[in-house]
C-alpha positions as CSV (number, residue, x, y, z in Angstrom):
1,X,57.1,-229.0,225.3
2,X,56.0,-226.4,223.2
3,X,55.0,-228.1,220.1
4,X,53.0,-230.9,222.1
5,X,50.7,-227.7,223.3
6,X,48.6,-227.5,220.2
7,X,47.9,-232.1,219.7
8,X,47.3,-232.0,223.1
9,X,44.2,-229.1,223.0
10,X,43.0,-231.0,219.9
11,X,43.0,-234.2,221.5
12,X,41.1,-232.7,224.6
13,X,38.6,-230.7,222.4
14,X,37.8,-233.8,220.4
15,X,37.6,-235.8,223.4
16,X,34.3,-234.0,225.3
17,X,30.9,-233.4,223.8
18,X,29.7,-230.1,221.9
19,X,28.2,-228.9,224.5
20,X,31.0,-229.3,227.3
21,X,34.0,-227.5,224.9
22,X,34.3,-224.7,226.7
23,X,34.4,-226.4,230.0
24,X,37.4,-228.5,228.7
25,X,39.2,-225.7,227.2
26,X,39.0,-224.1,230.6
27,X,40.6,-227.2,232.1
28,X,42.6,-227.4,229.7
29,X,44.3,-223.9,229.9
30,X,44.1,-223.7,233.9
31,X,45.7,-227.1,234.2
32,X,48.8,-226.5,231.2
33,X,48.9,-222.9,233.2
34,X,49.2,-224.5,237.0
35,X,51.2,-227.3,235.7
36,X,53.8,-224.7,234.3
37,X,54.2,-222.3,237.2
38,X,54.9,-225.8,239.4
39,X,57.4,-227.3,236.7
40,X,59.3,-223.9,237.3
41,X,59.0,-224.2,240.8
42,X,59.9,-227.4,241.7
43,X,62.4,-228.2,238.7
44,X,63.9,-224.5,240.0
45,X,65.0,-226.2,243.6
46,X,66.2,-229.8,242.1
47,X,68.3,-227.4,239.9
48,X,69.9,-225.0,243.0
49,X,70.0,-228.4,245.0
50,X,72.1,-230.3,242.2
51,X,74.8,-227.8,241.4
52,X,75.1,-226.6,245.2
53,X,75.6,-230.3,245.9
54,X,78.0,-231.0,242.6
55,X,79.8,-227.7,243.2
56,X,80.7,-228.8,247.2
57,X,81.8,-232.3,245.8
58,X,84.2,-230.1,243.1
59,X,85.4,-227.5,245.4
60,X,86.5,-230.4,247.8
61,X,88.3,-232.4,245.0
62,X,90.3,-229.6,243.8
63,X,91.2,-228.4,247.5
64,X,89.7,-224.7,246.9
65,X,90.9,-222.2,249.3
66,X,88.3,-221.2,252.1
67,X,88.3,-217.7,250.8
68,X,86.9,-219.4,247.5
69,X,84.3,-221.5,249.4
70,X,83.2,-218.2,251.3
71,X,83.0,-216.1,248.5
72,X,80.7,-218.6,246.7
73,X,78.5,-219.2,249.5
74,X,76.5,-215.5,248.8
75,X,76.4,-216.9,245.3
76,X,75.3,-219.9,244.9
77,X,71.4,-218.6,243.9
78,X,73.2,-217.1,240.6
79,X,74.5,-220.8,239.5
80,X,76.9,-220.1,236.5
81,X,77.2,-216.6,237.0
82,X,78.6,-216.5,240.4
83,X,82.0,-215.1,240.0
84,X,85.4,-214.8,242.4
85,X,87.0,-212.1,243.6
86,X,90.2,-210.3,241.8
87,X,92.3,-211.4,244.7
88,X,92.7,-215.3,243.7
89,X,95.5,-216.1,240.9
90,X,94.6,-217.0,237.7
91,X,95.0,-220.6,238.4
92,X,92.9,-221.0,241.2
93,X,90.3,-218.5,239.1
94,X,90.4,-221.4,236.2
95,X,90.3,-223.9,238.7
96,X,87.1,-222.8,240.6
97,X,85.7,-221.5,237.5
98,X,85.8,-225.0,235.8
99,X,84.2,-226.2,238.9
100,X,81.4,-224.1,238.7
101,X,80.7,-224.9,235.1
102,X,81.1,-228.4,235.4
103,X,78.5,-228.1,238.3
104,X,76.0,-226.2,236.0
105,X,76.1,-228.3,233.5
106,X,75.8,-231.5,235.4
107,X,72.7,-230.1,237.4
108,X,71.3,-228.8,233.6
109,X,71.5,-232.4,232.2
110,X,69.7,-233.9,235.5
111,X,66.8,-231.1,234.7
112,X,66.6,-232.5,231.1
113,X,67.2,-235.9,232.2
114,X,63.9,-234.9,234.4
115,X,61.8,-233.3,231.8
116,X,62.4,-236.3,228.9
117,X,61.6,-238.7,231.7
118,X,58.2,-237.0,232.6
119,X,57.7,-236.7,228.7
120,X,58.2,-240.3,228.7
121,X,55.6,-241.6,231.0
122,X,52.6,-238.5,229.5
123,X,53.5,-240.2,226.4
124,X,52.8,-243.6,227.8
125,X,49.9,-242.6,229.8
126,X,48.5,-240.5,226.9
127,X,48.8,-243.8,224.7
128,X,46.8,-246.1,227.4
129,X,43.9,-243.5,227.8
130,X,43.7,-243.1,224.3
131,X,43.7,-246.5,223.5
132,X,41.2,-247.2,226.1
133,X,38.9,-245.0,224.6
134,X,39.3,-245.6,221.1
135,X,38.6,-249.6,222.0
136,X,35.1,-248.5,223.1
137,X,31.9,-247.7,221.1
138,X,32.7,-244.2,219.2
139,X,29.0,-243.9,219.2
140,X,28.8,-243.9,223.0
141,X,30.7,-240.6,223.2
């Protein structure tokens, strides 16, 4: 989203009189600022919400122990990096630890899945407002 930063400020610079610049610049930057801090936010909870619900689904299908499901429950907030106790044997430790990589990476591609999708529709949307203006009178800006 970085490189759209840059188009986007020219596009809204170009698209306001002389005299209201630094009113749209100030929109501009508090909106791409706000918008940010929510992406974070709320993309932050559909992530923890995803893998806790893809890791239950896993932990169930391989038949982890309860020690296992108790020792993840503390953990869950560190996603990939929760880790097991010493005490399981190695294959239960490979076992669990596939399940909680599987579960990342399946709540990672529904974040990205997210963020092309809302790419997707600012692109469309972008492309009907600028159409719309471009079909009127460039002289009535």
């Amino acid at each position: 989203m970085a490189v759209s930063v840059a188009p986007l400020t020219t596009t809204v610079m170009n698209s306001v009189a002389p005299n209201r610049v630094g009113i749209a610049s100030g929109v501009n930057n508090a909106v791409a600022r706000g918008a940010g801090l929510l992406a974070i936010a709320v993309l932050g909870i559909v992530m923890l919400h995803s893998f806790n619900r893809a890791i239950d689904r896993r932990l169930t299908e391989v038949n982890a122990p309860i020690a296992a499901w108790e020792s993840l429950q503390g953990q869950r907030t560190k996603l990939a990096a929760a880790s097991l106790p010493e005490e399981f044997d190695q294959m239960t430790r490979q076992l669990i630890g596939q399940a909680i990589g599987e579960s990342f990476v399946h709540a990672f591609r529904l974040i990205m899945a997210i963020g092309a999708a809302l790419a997707v529709v600012s692109a469309v949307v972008a492309w009907l407002l600028i159409g719309t203006r471009a079909q009127k009178d460039p002289l009535e800006r």
